[in-house]
MOPAC internal coordinates of N, CA, C and O (Angstrom, degrees):
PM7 1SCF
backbone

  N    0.0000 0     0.00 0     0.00 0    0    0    0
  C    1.4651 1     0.00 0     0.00 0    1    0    0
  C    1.5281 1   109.07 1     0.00 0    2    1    0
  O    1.2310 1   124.19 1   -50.12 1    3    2    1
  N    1.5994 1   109.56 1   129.88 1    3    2    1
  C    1.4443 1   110.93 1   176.14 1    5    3    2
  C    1.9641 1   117.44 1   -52.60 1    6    5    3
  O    1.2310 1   127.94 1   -48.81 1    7    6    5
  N    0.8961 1   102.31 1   131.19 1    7    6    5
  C    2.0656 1   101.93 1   177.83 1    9    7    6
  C    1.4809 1    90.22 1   -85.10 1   10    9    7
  O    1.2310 1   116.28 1  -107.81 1   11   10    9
  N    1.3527 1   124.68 1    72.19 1   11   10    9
  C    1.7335 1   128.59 1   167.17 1   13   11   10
  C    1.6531 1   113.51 1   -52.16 1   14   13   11
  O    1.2310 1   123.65 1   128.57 1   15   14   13
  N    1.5512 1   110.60 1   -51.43 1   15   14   13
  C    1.3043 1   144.33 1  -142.40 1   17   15   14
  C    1.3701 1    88.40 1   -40.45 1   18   17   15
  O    1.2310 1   118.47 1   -44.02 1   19   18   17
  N    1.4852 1   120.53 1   135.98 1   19   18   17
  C    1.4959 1   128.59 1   162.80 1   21   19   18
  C    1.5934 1   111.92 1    80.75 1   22   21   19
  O    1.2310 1   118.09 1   167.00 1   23   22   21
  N    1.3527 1   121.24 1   -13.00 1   23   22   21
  C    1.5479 1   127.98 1  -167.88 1   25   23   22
  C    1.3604 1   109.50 1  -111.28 1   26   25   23
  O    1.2310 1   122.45 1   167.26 1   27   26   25
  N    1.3193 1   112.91 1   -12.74 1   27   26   25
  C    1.6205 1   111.27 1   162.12 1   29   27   26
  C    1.2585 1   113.16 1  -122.83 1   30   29   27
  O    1.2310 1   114.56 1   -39.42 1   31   30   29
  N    1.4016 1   127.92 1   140.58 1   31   30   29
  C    1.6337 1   131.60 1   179.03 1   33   31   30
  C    1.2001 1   106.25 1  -142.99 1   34   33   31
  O    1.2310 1   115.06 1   -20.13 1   35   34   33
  N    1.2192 1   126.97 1   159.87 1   35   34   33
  C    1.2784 1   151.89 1   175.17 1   37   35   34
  C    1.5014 1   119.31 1  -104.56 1   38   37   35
  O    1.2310 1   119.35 1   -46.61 1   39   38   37
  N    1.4236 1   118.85 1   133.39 1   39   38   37
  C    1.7673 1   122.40 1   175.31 1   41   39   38
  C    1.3819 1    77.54 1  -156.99 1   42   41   39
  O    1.2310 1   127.59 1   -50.11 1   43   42   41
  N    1.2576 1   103.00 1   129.89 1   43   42   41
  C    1.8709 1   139.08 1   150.79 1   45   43   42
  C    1.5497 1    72.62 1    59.01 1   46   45   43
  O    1.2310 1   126.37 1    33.63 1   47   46   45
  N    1.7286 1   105.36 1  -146.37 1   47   46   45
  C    1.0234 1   135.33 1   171.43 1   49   47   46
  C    1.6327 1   127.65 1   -28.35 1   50   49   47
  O    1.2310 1   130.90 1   148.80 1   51   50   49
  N    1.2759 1    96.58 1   -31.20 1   51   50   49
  C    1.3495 1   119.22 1  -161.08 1   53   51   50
  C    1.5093 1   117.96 1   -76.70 1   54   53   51
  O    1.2310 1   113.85 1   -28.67 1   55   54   53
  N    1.3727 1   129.24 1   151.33 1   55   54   53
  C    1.2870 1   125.62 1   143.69 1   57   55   54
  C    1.4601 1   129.29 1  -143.79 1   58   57   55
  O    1.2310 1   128.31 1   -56.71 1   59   58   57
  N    1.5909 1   101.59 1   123.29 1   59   58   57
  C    1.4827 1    92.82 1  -168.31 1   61   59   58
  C    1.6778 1    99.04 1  -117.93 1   62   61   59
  O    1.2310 1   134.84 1   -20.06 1   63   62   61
  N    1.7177 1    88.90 1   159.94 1   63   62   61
  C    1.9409 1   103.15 1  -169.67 1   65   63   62
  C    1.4469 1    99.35 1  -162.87 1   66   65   63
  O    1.2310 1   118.61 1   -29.99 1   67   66   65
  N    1.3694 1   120.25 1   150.01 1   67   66   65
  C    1.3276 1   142.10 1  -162.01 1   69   67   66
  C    1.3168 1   104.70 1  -130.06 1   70   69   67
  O    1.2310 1   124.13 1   -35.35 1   71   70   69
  N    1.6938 1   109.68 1   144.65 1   71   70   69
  C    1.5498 1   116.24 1  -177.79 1   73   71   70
  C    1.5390 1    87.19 1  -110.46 1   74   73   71
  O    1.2310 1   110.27 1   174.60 1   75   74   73
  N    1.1096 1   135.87 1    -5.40 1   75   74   73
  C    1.7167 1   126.37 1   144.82 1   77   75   74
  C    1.1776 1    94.74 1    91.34 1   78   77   75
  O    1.2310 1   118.10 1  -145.58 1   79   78   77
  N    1.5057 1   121.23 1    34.42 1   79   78   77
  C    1.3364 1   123.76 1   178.28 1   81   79   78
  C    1.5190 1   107.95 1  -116.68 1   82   81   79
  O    1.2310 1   118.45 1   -31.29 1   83   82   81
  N    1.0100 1   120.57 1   148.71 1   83   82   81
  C    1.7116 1   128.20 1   171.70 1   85   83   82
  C    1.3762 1   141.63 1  -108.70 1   86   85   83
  O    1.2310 1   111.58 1   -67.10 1   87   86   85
  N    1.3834 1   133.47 1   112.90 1   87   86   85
  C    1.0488 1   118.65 1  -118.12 1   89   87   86
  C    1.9254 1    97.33 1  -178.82 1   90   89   87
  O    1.2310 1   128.79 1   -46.15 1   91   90   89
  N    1.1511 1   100.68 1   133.85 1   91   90   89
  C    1.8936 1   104.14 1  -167.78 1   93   91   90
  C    0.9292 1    87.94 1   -55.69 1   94   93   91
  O    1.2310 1   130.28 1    -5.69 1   95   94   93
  N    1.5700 1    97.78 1   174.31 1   95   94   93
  C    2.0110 1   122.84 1  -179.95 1   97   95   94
  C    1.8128 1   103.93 1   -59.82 1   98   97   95
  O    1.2310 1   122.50 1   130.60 1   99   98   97
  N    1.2611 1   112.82 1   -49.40 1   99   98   97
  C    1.4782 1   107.86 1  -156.68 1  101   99   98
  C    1.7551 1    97.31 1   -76.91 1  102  101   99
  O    1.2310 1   115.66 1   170.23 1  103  102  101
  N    1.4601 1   125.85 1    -9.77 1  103  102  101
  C    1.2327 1   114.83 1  -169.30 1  105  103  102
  C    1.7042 1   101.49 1  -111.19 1  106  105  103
  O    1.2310 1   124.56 1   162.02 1  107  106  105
  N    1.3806 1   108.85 1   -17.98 1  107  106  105
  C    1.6570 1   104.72 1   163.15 1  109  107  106
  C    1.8263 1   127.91 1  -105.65 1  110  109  107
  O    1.2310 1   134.31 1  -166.73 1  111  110  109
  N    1.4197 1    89.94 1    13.27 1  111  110  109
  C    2.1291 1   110.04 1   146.26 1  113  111  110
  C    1.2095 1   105.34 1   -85.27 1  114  113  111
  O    1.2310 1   119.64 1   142.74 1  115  114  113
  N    1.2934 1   118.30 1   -37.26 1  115  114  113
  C    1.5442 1   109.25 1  -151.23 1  117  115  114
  C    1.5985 1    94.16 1   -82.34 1  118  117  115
  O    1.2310 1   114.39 1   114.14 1  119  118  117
  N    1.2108 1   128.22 1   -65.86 1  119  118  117
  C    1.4930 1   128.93 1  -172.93 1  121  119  118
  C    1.2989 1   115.41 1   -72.29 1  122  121  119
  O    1.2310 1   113.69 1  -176.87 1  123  122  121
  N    1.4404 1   129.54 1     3.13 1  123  122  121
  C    2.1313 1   130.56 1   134.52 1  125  123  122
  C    2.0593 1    80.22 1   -58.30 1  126  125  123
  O    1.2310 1   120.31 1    79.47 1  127  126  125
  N    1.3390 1   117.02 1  -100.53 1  127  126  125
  C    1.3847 1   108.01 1  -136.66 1  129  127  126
  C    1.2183 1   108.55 1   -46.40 1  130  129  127
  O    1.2310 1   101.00 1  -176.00 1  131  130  129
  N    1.4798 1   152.15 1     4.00 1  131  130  129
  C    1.3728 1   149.13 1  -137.79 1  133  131  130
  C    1.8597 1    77.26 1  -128.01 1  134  133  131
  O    1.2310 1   126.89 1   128.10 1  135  134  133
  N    1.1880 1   104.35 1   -51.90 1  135  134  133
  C    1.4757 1    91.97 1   179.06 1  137  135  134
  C    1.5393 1   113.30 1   -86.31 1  138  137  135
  O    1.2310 1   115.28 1  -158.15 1  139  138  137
  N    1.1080 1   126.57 1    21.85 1  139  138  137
  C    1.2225 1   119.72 1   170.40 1  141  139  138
  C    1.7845 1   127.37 1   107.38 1  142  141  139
  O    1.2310 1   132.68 1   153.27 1  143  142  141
  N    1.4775 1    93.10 1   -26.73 1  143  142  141
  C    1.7066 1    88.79 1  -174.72 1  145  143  142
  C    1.8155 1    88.98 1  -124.51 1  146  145  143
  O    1.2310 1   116.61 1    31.15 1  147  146  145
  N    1.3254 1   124.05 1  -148.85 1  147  146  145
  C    1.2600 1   161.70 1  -170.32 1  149  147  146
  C    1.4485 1   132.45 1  -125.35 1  150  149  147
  O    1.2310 1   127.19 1   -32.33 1  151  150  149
  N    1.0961 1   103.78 1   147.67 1  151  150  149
  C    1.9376 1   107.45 1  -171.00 1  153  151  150
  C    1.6756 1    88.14 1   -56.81 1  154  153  151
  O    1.2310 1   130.84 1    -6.95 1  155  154  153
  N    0.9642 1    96.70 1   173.05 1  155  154  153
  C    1.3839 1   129.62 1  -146.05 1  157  155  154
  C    1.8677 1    92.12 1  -102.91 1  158  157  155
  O    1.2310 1   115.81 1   -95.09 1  159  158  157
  N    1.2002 1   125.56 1    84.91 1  159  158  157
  C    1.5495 1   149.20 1  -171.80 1  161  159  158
  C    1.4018 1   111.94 1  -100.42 1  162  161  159
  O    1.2310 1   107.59 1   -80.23 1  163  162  161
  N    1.3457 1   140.75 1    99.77 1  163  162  161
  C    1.7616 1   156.21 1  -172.13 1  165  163  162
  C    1.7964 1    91.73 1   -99.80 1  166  165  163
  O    1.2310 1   135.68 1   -69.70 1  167  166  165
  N    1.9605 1    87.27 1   110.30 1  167  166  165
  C    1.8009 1   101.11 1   159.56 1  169  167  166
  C    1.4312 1   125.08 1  -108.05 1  170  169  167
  O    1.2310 1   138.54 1  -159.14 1  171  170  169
  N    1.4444 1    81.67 1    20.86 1  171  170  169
  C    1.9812 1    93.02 1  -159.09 1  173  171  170
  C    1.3822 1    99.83 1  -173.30 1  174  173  171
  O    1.2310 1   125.42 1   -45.32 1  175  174  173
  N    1.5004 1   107.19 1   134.68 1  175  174  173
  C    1.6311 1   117.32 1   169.29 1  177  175  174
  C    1.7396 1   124.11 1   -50.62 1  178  177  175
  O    1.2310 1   128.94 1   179.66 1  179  178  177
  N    1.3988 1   100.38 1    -0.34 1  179  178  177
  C    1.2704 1    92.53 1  -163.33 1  181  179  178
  C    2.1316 1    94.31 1  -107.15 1  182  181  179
  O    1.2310 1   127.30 1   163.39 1  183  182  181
  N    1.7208 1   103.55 1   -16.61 1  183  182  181
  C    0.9509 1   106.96 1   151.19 1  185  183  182
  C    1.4877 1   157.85 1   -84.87 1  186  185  183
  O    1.2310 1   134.21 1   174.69 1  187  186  185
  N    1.6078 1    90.13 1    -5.31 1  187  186  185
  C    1.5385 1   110.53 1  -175.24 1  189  187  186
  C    1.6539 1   103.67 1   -87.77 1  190  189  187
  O    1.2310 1   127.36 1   162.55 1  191  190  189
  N    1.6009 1   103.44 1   -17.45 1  191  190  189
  C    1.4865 1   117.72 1  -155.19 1  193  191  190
  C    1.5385 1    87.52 1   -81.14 1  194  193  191
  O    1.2310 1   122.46 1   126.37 1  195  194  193
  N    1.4492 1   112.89 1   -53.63 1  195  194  193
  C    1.6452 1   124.98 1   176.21 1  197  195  194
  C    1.3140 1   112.47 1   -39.20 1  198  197  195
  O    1.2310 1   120.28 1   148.61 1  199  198  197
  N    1.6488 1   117.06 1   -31.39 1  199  198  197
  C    1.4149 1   111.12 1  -163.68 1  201  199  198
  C    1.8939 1   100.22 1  -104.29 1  202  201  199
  O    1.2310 1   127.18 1   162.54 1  203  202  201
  N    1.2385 1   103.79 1   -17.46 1  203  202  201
  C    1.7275 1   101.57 1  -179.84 1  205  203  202
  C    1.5007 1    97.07 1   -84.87 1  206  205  203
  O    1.2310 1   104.50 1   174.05 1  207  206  205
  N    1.4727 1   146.22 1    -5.95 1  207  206  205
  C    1.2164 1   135.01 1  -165.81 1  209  207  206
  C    1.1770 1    89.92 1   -89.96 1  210  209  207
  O    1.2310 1   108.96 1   141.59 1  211  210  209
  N    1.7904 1   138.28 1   -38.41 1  211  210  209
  C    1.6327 1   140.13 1   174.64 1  213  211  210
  C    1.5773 1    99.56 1   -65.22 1  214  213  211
  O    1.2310 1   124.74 1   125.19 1  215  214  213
  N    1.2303 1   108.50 1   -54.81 1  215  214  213
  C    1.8979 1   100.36 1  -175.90 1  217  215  214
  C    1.4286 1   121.44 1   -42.42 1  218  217  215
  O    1.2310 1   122.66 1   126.38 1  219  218  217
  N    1.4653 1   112.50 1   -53.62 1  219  218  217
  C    1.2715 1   140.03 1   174.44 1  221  219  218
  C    1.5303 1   108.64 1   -52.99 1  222  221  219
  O    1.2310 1   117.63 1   121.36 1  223  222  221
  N    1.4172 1   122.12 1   -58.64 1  223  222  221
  C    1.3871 1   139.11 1   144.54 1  225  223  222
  C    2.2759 1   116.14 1    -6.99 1  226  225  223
  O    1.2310 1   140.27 1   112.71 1  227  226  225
  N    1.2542 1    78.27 1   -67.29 1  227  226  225
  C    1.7047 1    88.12 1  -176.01 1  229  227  226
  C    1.3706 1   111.83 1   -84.64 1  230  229  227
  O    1.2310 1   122.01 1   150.93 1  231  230  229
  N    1.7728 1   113.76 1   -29.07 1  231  230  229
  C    1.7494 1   120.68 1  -152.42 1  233  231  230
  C    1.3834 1   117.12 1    49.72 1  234  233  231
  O    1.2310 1   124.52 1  -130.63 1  235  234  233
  N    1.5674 1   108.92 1    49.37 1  235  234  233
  C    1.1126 1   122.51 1   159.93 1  237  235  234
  C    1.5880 1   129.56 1  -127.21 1  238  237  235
  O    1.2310 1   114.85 1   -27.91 1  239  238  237
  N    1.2037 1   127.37 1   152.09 1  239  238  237
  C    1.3526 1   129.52 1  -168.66 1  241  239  238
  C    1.6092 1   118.63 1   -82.86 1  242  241  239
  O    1.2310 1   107.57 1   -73.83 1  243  242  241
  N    0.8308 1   140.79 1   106.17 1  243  242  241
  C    2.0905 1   120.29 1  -135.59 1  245  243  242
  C    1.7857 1    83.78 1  -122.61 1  246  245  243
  O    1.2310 1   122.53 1   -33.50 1  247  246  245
  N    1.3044 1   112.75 1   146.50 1  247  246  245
  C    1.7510 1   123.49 1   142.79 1  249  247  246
  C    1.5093 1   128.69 1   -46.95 1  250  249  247
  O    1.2310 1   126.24 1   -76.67 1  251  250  249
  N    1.0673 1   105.60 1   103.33 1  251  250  249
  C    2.1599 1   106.89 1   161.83 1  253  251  250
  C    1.1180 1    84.66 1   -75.98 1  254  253  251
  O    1.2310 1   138.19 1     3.89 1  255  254  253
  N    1.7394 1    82.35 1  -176.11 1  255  254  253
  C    1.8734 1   102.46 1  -152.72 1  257  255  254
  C    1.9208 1    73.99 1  -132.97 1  258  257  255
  O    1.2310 1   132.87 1   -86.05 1  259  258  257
  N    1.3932 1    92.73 1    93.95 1  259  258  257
  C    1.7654 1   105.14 1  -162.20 1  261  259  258
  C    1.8444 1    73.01 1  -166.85 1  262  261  259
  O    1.2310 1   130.50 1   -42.59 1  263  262  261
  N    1.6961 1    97.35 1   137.41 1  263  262  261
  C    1.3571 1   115.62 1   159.78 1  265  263  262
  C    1.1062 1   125.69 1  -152.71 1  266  265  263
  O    1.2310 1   105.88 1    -8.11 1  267  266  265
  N    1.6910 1   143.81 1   171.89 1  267  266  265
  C    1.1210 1   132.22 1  -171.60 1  269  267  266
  C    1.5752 1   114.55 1  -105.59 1  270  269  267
  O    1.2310 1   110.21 1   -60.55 1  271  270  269
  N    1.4637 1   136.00 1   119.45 1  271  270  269
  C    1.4390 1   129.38 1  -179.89 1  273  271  270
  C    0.7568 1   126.73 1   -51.17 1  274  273  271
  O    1.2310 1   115.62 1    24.98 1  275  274  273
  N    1.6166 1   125.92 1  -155.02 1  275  274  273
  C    1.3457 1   134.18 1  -156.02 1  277  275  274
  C    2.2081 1    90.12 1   -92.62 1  278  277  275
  O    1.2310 1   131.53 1   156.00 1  279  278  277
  N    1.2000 1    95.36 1   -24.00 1  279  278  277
  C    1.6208 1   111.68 1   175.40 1  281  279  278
  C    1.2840 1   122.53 1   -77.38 1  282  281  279
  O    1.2310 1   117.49 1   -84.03 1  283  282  281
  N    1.7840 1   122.39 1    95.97 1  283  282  281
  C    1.3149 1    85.25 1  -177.60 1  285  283  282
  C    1.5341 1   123.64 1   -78.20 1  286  285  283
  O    1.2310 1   133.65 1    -6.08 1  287  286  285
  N    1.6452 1    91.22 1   173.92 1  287  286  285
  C    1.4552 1   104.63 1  -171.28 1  289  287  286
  C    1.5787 1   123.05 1    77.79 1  290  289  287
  O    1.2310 1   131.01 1  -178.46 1  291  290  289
  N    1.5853 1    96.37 1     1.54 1  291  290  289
  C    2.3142 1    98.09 1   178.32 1  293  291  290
  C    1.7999 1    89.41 1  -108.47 1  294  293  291
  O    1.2310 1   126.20 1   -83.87 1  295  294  293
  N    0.8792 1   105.68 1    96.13 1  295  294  293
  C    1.9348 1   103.36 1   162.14 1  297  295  294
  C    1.7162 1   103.78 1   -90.49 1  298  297  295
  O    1.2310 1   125.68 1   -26.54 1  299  298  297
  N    1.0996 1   106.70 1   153.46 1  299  298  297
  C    1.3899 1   130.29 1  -171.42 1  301  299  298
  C    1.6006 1   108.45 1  -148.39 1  302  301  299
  O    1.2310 1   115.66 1    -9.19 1  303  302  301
  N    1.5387 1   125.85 1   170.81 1  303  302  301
  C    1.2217 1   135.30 1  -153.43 1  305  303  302
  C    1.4612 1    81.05 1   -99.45 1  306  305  303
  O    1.2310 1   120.57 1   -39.00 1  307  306  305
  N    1.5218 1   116.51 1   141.00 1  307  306  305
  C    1.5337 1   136.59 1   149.02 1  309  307  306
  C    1.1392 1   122.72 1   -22.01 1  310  309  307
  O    1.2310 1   115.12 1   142.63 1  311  310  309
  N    1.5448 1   126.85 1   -37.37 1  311  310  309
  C    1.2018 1   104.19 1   142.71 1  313  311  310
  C    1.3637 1   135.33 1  -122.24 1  314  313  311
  O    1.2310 1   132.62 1  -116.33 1  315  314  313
  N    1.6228 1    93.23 1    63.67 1  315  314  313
  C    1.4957 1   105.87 1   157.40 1  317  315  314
  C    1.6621 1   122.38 1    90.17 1  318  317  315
  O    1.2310 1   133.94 1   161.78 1  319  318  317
  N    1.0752 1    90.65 1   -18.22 1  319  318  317
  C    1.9587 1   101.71 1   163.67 1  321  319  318
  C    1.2451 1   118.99 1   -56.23 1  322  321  319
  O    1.2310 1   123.91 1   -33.27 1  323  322  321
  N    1.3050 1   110.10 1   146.73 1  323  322  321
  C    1.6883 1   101.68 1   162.43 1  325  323  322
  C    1.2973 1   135.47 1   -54.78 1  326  325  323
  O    1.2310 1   110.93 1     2.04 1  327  326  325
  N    0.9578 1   134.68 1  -177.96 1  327  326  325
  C    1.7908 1   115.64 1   162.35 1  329  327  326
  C    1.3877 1   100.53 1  -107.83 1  330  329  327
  O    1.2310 1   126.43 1   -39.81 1  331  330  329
  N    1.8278 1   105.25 1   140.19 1  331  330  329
  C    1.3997 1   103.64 1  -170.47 1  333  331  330
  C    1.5853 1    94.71 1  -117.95 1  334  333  331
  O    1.2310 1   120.59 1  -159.51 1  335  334  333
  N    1.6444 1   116.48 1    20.49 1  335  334  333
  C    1.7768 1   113.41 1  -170.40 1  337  335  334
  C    1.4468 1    94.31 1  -158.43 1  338  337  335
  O    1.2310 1   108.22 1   -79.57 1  339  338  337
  N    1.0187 1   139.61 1   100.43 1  339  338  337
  C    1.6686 1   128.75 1   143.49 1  341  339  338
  C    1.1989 1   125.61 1  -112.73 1  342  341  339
  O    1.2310 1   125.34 1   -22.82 1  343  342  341
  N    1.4060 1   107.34 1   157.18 1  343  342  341
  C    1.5915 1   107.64 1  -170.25 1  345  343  342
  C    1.8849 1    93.66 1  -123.71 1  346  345  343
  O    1.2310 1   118.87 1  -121.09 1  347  346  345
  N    1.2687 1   119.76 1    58.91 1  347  346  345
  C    1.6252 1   102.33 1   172.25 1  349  347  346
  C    1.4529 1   136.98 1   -76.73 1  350  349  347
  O    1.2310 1   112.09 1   -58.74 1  351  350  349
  N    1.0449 1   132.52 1   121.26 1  351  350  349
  C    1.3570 1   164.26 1  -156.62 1  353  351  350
  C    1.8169 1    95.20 1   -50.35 1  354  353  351
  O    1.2310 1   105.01 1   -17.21 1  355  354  353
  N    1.1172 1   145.34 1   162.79 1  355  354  353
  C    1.2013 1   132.89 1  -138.32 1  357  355  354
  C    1.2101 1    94.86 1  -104.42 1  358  357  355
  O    1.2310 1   112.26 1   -33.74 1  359  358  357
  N    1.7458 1   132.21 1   146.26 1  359  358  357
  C    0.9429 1   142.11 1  -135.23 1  361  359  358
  C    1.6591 1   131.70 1     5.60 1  362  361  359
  O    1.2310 1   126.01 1  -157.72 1  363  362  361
  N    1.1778 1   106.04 1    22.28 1  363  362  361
  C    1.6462 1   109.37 1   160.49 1  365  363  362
  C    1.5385 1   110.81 1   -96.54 1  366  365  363
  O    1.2310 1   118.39 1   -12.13 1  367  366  365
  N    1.3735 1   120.67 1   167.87 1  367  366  365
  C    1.6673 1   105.70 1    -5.27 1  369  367  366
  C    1.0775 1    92.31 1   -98.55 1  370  369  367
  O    1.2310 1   139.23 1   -20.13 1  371  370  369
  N    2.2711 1    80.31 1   159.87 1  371  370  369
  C    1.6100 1   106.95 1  -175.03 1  373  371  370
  C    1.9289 1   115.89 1  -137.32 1  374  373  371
  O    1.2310 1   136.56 1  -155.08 1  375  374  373
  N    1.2748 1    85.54 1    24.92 1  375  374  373
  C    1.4835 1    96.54 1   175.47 1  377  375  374
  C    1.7927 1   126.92 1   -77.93 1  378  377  375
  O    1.2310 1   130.80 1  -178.33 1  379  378  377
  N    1.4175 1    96.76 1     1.67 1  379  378  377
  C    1.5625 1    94.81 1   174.48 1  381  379  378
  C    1.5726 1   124.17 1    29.86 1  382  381  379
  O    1.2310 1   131.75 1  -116.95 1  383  382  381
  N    1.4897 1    94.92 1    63.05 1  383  382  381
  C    2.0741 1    83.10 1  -173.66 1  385  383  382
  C    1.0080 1   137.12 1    90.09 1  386  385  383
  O    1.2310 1   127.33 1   167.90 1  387  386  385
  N    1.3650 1   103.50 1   -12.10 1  387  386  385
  C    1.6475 1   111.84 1  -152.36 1  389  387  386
  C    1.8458 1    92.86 1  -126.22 1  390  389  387
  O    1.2310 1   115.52 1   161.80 1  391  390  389
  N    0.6652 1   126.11 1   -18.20 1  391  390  389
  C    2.0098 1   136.73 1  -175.53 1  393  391  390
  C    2.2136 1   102.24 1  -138.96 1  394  393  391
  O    1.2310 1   135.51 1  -105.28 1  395  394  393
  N    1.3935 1    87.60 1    74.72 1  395  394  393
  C    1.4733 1    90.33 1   153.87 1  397  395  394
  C    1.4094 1   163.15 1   -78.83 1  398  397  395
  O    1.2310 1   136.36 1   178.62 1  399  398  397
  N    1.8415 1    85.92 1    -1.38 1  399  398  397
  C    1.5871 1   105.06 1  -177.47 1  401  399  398
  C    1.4223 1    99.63 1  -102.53 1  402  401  399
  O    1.2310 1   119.71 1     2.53 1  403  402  401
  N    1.4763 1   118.16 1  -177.47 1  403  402  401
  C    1.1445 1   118.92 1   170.75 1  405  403  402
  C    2.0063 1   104.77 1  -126.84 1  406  405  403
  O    1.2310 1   125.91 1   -22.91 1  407  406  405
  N    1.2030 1   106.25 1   157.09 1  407  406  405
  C    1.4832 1   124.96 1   172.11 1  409  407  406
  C    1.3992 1   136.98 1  -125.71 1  410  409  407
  O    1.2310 1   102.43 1   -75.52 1  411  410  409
  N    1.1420 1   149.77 1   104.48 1  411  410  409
  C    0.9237 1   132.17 1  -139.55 1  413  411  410
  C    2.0334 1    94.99 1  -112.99 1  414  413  411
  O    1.2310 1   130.01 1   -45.97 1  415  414  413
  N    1.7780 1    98.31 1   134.03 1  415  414  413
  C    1.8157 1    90.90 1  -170.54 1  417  415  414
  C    1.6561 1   105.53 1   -86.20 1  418  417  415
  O    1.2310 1   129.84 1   -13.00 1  419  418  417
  N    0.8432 1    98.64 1   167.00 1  419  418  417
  C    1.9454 1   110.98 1   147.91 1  421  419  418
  C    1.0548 1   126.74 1   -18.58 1  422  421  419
  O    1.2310 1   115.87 1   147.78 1  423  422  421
  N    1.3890 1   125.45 1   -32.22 1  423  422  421
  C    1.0881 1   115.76 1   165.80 1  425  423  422
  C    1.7056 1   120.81 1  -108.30 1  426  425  423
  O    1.2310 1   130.79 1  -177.40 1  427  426  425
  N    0.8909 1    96.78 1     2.60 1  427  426  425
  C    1.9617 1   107.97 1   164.54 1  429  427  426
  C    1.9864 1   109.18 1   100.39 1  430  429  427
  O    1.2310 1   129.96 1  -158.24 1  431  430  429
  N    1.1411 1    98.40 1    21.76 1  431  430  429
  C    1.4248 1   119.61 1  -174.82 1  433  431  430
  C    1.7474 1   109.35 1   -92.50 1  434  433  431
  O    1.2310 1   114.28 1   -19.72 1  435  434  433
  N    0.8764 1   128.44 1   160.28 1  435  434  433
  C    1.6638 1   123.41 1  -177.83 1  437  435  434
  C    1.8255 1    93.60 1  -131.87 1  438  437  435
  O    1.2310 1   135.48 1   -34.76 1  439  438  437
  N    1.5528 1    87.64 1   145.24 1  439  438  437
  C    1.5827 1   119.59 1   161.94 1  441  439  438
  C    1.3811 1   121.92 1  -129.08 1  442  441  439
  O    1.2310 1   126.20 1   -24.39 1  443  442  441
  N    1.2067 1   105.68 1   155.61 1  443  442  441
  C    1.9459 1   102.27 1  -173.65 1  445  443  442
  C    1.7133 1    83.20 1  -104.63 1  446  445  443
  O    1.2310 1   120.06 1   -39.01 1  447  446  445
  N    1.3831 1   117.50 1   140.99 1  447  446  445
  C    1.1622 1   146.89 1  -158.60 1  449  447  446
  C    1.6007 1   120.81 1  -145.48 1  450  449  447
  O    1.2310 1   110.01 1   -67.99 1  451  450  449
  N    1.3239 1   136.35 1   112.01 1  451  450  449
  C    1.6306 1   102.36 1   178.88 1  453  451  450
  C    1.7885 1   125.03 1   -74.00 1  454  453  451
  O    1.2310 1   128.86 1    -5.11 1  455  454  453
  N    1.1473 1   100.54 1   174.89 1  455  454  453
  C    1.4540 1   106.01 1  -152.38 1  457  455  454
  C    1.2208 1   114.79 1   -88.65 1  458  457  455
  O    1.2310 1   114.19 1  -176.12 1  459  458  457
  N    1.7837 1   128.61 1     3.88 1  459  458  457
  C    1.2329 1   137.80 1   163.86 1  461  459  458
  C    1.4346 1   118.66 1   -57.52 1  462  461  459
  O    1.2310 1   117.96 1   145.36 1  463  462  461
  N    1.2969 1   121.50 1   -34.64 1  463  462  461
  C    1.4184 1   144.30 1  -162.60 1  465  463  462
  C    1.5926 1   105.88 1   -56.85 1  466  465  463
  O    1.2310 1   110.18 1   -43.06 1  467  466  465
  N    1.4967 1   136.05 1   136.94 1  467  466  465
  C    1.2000 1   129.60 1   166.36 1  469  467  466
  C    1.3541 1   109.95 1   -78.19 1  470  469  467
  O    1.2310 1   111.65 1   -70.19 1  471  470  469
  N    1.6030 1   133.33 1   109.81 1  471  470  469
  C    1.2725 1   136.12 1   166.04 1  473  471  470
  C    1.8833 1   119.81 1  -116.65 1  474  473  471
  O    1.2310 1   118.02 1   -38.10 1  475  474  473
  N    1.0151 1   121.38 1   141.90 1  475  474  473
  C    1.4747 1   118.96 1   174.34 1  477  475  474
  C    1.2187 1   125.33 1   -41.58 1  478  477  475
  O    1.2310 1   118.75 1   -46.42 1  479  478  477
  N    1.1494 1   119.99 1   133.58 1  479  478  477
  C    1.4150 1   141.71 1  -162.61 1  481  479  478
  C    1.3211 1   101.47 1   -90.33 1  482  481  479
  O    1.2310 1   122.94 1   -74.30 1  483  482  481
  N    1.6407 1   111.97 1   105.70 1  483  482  481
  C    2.1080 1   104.05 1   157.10 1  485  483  482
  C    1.3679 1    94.60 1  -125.82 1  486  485  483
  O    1.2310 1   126.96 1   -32.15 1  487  486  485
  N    1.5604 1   104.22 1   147.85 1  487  486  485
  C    1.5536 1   113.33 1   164.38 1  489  487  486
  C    1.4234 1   114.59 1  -121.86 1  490  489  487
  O    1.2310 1   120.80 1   -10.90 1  491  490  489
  N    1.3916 1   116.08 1   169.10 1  491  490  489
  C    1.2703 1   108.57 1  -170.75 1  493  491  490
  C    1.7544 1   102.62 1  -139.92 1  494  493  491
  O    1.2310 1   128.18 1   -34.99 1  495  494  493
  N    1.5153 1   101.86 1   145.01 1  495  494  493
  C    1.3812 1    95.88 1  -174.35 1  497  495  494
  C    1.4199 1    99.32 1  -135.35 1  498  497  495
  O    1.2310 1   120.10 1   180.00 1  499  498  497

């Protein structure tokens, strides 16, 4: 029997779950779409909450599917939407260009981070 418990959750529509592996930005997008959905993207507190109960879960700092444009300092959703919900962590972000992904900490707060970094993998479908 799969040990799921705590690694998949539900908000609205949504469902997000982690293979609890860690792993840069471009290699934990790629294996959400390989499995079917997308990094793990909060439009609503009630979804960010879904995704800090897995963070909290592992005690790890994981990638949204949130990046920074051609502008620095305008991040937008992976695919390309504006952001209509953020929760950034106190004076972030402050990466000016230089940290285009986003991370979300321990305490359910986001930082812009660059995207080399191994962070926990959630996707959401």
């Amino acid at each position: 029997v799969l040990a799921l418990n705590g690694k998949i959750k539900e908000a609205g529509e949504k469902i997000f779950a982690s293979n609890g592996k860690e792993v840069d930005f471009e290699s934990a997008l790629e294996s959400c779409e390989e499995a079917g959905g997308t990094l793990a993207t909060p439009t609503n507190e009630e979804e960010n909450k879904a995704i800090l109960d897995i963070v909290k879960q592992y005690n790890r700092y994981a990638y949204l599917g949130i990046r920074e444009g051609e502008i620095s300092g305008q991040f937008s959703y992976i695919k390309g939407m504006a952001l209509n919900y953020t929760k950034w962590h106190q004076y972030e972000p402050n990466g000016k260009g230089t940290e285009k992904c986003v991370e979300m900490y321990t305490d359910g707060s986001w930082n812009d981070k660059k995207c080399n970094l191994y962070r926990l993998t959630i996707c959401e479908f």
